[in-house]
N, C-alpha and C positions, 0 to 999 in steps of 0.2 A: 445658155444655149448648148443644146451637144448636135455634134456630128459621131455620125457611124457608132453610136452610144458613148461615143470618148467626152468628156467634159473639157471646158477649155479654163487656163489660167490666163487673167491677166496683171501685168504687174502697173499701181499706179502711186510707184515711189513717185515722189514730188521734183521737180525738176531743180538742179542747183541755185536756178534764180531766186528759188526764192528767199536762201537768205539775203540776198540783196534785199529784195521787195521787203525783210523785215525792218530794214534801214528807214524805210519809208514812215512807219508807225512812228504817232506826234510823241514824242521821246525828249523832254529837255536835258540839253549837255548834262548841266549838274546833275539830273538824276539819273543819267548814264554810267558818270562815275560812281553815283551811291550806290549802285547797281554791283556794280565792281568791287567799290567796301564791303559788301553785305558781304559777297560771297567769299572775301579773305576774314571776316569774323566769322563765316560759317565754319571758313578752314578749322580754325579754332575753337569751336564749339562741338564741333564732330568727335574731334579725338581730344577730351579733356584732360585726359593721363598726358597729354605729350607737353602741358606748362606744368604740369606736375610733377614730372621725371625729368625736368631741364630747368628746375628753377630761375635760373640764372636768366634765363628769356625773359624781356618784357614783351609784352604781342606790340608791334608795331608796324601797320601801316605807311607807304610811302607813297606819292601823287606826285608827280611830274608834269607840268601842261606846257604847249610851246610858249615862244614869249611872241609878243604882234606880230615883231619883225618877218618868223621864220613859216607866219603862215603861207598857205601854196607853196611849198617849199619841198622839197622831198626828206628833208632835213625834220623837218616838224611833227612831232611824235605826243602821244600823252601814253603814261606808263602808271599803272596801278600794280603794289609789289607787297606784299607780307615776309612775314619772318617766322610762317605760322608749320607744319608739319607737312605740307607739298602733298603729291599723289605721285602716286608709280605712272607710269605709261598706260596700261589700261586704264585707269581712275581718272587719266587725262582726256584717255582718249572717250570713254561716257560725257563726261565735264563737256566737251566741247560737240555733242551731241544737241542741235536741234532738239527741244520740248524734252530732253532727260532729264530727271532731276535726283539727285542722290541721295535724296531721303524721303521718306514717309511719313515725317513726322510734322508736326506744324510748330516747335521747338525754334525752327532755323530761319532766317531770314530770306535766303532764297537759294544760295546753295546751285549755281551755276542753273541750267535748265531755260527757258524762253529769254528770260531776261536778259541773264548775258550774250544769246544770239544778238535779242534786239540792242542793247545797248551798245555790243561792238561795231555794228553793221549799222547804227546811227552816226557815230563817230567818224569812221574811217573805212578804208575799202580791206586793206589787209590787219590782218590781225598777230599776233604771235604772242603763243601759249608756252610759256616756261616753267616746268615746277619738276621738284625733287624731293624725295626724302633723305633722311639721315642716317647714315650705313653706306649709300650708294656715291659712287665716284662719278655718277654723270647727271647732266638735266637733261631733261625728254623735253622734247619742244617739236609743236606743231605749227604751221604757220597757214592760218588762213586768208586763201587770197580769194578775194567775194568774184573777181574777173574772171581767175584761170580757173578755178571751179564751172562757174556756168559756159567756158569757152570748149571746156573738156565735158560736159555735161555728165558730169562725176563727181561725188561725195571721195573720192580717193584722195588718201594727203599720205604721203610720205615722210614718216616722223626722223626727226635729228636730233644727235646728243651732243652735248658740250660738257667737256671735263669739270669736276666741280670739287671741292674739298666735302669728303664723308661727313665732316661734321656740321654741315650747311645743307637747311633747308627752307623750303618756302617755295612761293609759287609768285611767277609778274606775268601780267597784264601788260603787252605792246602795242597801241594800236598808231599807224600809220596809213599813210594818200588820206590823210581828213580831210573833211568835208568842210571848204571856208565858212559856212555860215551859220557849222558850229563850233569850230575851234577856235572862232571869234569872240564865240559869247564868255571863255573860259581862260583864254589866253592874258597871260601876264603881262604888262607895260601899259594896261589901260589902266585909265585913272576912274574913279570913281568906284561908291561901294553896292552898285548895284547886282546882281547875280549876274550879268553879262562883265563880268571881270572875274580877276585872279581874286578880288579882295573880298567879291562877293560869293564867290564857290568859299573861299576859308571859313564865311561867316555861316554859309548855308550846312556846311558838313559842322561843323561847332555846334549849332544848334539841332541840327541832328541826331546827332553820335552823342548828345552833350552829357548821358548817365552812362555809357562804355570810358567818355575823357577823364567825369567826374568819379566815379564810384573805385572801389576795389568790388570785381565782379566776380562771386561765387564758379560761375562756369569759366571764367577767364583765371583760374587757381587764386582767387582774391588779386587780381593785380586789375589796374586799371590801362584802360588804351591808349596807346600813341598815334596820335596821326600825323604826317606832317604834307604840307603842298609845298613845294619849290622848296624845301627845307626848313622852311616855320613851322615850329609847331603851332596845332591847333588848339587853342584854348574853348578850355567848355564852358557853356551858357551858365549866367547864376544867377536867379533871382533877386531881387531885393525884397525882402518880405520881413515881416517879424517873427523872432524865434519861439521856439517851445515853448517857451514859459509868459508871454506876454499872453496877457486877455482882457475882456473888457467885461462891464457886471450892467448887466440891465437890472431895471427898477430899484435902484440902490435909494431913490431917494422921494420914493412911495413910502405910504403907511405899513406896506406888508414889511419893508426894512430886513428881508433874505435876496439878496441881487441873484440871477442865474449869471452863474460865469462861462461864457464864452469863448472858448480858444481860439487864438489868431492861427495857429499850425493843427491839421490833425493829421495823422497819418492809420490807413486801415487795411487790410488784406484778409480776407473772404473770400468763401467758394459762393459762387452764384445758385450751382445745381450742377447733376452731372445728365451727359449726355453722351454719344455717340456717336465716334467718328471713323471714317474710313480711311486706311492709310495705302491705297490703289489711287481713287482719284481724290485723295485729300479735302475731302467732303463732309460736312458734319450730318446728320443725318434729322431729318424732320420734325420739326417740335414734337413732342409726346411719344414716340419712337420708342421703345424700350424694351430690352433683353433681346437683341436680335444680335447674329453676326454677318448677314446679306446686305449689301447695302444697295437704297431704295434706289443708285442712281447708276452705279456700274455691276450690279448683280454679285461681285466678287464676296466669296465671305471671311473680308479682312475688316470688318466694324469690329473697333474694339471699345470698352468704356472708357471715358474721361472725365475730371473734372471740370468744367468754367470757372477760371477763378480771376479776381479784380482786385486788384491791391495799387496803392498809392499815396498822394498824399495833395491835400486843399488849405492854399495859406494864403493869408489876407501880403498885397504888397505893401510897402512902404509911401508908396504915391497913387497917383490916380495917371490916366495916361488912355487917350482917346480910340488907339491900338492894339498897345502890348498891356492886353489880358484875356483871359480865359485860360480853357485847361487847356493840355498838349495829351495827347493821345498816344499810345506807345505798343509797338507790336516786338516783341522781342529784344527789347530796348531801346529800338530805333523810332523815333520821332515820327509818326506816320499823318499827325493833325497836329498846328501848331497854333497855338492865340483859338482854339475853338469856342466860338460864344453858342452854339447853339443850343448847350443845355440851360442857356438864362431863357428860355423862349419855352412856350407852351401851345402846342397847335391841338386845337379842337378835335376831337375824334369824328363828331359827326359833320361839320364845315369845311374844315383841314382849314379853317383861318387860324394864324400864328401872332400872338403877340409875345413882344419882348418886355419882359418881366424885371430884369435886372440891365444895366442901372438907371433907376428910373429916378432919383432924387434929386438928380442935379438940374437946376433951371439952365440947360447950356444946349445949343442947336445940335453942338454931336456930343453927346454922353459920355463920360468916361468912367472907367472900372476898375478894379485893383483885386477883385480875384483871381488867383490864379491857383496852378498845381500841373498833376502829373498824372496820370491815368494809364496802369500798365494794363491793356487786356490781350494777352497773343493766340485764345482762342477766335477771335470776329476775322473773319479774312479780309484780305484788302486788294484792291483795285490795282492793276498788273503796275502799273506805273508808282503805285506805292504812297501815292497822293491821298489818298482816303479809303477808307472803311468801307465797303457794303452796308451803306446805313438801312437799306431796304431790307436788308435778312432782320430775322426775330431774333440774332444772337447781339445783333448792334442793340434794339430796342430794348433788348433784357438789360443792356448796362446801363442807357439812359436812366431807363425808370427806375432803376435801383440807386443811381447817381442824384436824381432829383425828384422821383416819385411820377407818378400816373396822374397829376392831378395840379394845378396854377398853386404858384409859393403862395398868391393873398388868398386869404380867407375870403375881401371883399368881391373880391373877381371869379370866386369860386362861385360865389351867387351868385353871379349877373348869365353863368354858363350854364346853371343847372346840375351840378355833376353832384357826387356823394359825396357827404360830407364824411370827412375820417377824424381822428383824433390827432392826427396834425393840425387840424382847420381849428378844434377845439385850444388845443395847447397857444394858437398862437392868436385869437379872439381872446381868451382870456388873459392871455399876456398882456396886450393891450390894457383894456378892463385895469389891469394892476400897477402897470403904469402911469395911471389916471387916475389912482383913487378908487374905481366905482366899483359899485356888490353888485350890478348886474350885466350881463351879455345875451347877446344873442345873436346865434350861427342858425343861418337860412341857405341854400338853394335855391329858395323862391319856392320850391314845393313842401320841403321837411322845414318845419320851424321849432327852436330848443329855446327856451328859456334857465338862462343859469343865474344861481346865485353864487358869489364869492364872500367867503368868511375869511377875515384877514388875519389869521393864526401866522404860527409857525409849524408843518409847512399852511399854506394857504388851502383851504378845502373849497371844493368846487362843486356844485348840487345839481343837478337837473330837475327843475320845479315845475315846469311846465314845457308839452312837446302837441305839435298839431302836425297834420296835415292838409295841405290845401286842396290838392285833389280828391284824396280817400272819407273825410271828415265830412260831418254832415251841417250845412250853415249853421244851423244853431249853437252848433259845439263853436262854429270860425267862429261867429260873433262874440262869446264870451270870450275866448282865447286872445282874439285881435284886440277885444278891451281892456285884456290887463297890461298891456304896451300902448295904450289909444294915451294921448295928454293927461287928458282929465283924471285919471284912473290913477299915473304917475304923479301930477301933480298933489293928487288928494290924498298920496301915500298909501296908496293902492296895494303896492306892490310893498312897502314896509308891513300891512296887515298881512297879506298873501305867505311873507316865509314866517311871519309867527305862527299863522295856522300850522303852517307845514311842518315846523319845529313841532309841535305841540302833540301833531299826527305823526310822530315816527314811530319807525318800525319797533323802537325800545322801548317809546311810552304805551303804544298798542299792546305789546307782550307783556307788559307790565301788569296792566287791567284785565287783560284775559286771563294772565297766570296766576292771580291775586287767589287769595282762596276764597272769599267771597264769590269772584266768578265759576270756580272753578266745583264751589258748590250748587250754583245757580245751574251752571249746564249739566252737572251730574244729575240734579231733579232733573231739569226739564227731559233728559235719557230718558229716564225711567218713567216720564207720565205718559210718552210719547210711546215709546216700545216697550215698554213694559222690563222690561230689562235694567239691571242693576251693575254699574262700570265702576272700576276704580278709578280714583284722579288719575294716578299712572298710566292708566289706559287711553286716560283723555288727554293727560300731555304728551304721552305718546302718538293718538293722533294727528294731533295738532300740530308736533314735529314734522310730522310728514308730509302736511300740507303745505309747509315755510320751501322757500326756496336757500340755497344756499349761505345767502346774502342774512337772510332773516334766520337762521339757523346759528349765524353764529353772532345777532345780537342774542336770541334765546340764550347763547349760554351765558352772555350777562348778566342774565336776570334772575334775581334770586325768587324760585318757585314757593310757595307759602301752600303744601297742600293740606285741606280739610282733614280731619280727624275722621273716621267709618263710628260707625255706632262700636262695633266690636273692642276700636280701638278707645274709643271713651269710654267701654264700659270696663276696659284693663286699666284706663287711666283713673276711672272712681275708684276699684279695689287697690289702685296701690297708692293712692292717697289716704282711703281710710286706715290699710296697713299701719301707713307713715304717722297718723292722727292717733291711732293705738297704742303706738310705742312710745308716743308722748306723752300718754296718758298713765303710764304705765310708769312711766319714769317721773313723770311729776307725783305722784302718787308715794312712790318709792323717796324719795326727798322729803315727803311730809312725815 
């Protein structure tokens, strides 16, 4: 609207309540504090020179919760503290910005910005921001009070310093006036080990964090993490599984007598594809997208190229266990899905009906599993709260289907759904097959039908003899086709005459008869009565070549070609036999 041509401004910064109101957002205790983890491993992952130039540091986290007694208390505080490179007072004062976030990158785990609004303003009403660097004689500290903010209806905070030794830095997390009904779920002196206690926040961050507790971590200067709650340390998760070298040998005790060996551990690390991401709204940019720097969602042109990449590792456990299996999902380290079964399941594309594929052996009312592993992917984003993935984005379903394929583990179930058969479906129909003795298989759809034979060499060869379709096919062709698998047909050794034929008709013995020179004189005449025209065999094996498909081209070079003689050259081969016959004559002669 203008008056008098003037334009008008209006300003509609957001009123201080609302970081209150972010308090309000469903936010569990425990993932408030992992809230707060992240962002003291971000400390450290930002500035990777600073465990590099301070060897002597180990990175280590510290968690403080109240105990029962001291909730409603004024006394009652939780305190989240690192030991990691701090920020100056500006870098504090961003950090503690509303929706800021201090990187671009998708690298980090979250790196202060929504999260730590919402996760301190869950906890507690006042907040206090402490951090320093190393060089400076003081801490910068802010202290957020959610009250006097919206009472003064001002974003203004008045920052303070407290004297600190130059050679200490790091940054803590104070928050204080908690909220009982969540300082309850976290607070220490309750007994049991559920996540509403002290015993079950140590186990939840453990299994967590549990490859920063476990590992020596390249971006952490090779050192592994410490965390501690109430001064325990936290110990990291470990499977029970069997090691590297343990495997198991299918069909070992079949006629083919070569087992496949199986590994109980694999470990793998692959690029998916590369793709393009925006580092404005941290945004990856729309399947098939390429060579662009605009991005399709905030206009900015900061899309830069990235790789996708999926690396990890799938090991059989040591027991079976009705719960704890599946894979665990991982976004920069951090545990983002834990026990996930949903890549034993395979939902229909055209129904979205889901069945569960693994583990289906056991005769037992709830099934138990014993696969498990680890799955790092820190390209797929994830759910503010840090609970799950966007399984809905095409970045989640790229890793599925690369994790377990586009398509049901059975071969048998793959038929009952129609879908296309791959050479997975093959490899594992015939396994079977070899496990059993038998020389033949058959992989169906219910539309595409293969008839294979198996030869029990070393390795095992595998033929395709017969192939129909049920749609495109005309009856006549089904009705033979469907009777060389009909009873009778098998019974009467149907199917024993069937591959001798087909032994008999290979591509080798065919080329054999053709290339014979017999033949190869027969189709020279018939050239020449036809067109009148005069070929060399060369000519003719030459075309002939050309007709073969690759396959057949290089049985051709097996076979040893027998060509005809030309008149010209029989009539070189009479004169130098009679040569040969004169000299003998000539020398018998000479002897007498």
């Amino acid at each position: 609207m203008a008056i008098n041509g003037e334009s008008q401004e209006v300003d509609i910064t957001p009123h201080p309540r609302i970081l209150a109101m972010l308090g309000e957002i469903a936010f569990e205790p425990h993932k408030c504090i992992g809230e707060l983890i992240d962002n003291a491993i971000d400390g450290f992952l930002s500035q990777p020179r600073f465990l590099q130039e301070h060897p002597k540091i180990r990175p280590k986290v510290t968690i403080r919760v109240p105990h029962k007694n001291q909730i409603g208390s004024a006394h009652a505080e939780i305190v989240v503290e690192d030991n990691g490179p701090g920020m100056t007072l500006p870098a504090l004062t961003l950090a503690a910005k509303a929706g800021y976030s201090g990187t671009s990158s998708i690298e980090n785990l979250g790196l202060f910005g929504m999260g730590f609004n919402i996760a301190t303003a869950r906890l507690g009403g006042i907040t206090k921001l402490r951090s320093g660097v190393k060089g400076e004689s003081a801490w910068s500290i802010l202290d957020i009070d959610l009250a006097k903010l919206r009472s003064q209806a001002s974003y203004i905070i008045r920052p303070r310093f407290e004297n600190k030794p130059p050679e200490d830095s790091g940054t803590r997390v104070t928050i204080r006036n908690l909220k009982p009904e969540q300082a309850r779920q976290i607070a220490s002196g309750i007994s049991g080990g559920t996540l509403k206690s002290v015993a079950g926040l140590r186990s939840w961050v453990g299994r967590t964090y549990t490859k920063y507790l476990r590992e020596a971590e390249p971006h952490l200067a090779d050192k592994s993490l410490e965390i501690t709650v109430d001064g325990s340390p936290i110990k990291p998760f470990r499977w029970c599984i069997w090691g590297e070298n343990r495997e198991v040998e299918i069909g070992a005790e079949t006629r083919l007598g070569v087992p496949q060996r199986i590994p109980a551990y694999k470990q793998f690390n692959f690029v998916l594809g590369v793709g393009y991401y925006c580092t404005s709204c941290l945004s990856w940019q729309p399947e098939g997208v390429s060579n662009t720097t605009q991005c399709a969602f905030c206009s900015e042109d900061t899309v830069i190229e990235r790789s996708r990449r999926m690396k990890g590792w799938i090991g059989i456990q040591r027991h079976l266990d009705e719960d704890e299996y599946g894979l665990d999902f991982l976004r920069n380290g951090r545990a983002i899905l834990q026990w996930d079964k949903r890549v034993f399941s395979w939902t229909h594309p055209e129904t979205g009906k889901t069945d569960l594929e693994y583990p289906i052996d056991e005769i037992r009312r709830v099934p138990r599993g014993r696969i498990v592993g680890e799955i790092e992917i820190d390209h797929v984003p994830v759910h503010y709260q840090k609970d799950s993935f966007e399984t809905e984005s095409w970045l989640w379903q790229e890793v599925i289907n690369n994790l377990r394929g586009q398509s049901p583990f059975r071969p048998q179930h793959a038929e009952r759904v129609n879908i296309d058969l791959v050479q997975k479906h093959l490899k594992q129909v015939t396994s079977y097959a070899i496990n059993m003795g038998c020389e033949w298989s058959i992989l169906t759809n219910g539309q595409d039908w293969k008839l294979y034979h198996i030869s029990f060499t070393q390795p095992p060869q595998i033929k395709l003899v017969e192939s129909w379709n049920l749609i495109d096919d005309d009856l006549v062709i089904l009705a033979e086709k469907f009777a060389l698998i009909g009873y009778k047909n098998i019974k009467g050794d149907g199917l024993a005459r069937l591959w001798e034929k087909r032994n008999v008709l290979t591509t080798k013995n065919v080329l054999k008869i053709i290339l014979s020179e017999q033949s190869l004189k027969s189709i020279r005449h018939e050239i020449k009565k036809v067109t009148e025209i005069t070929v060399s065999p060369e000519e003719i094996v030459g075309a002939i070549r050309r007709m073969l498909n690759q396959e057949a081209i290089g049985e051709m070079e097996k076979v040893k070609i027998s060509l005809p003689a030309t008149k010209q050259q029989k009539r070189r081969a009479s004169l130098k036999d009679l040569g040969k016959s004169s000299k003998k004559l000539i020398k018998e002669e000479g002897e007498k």
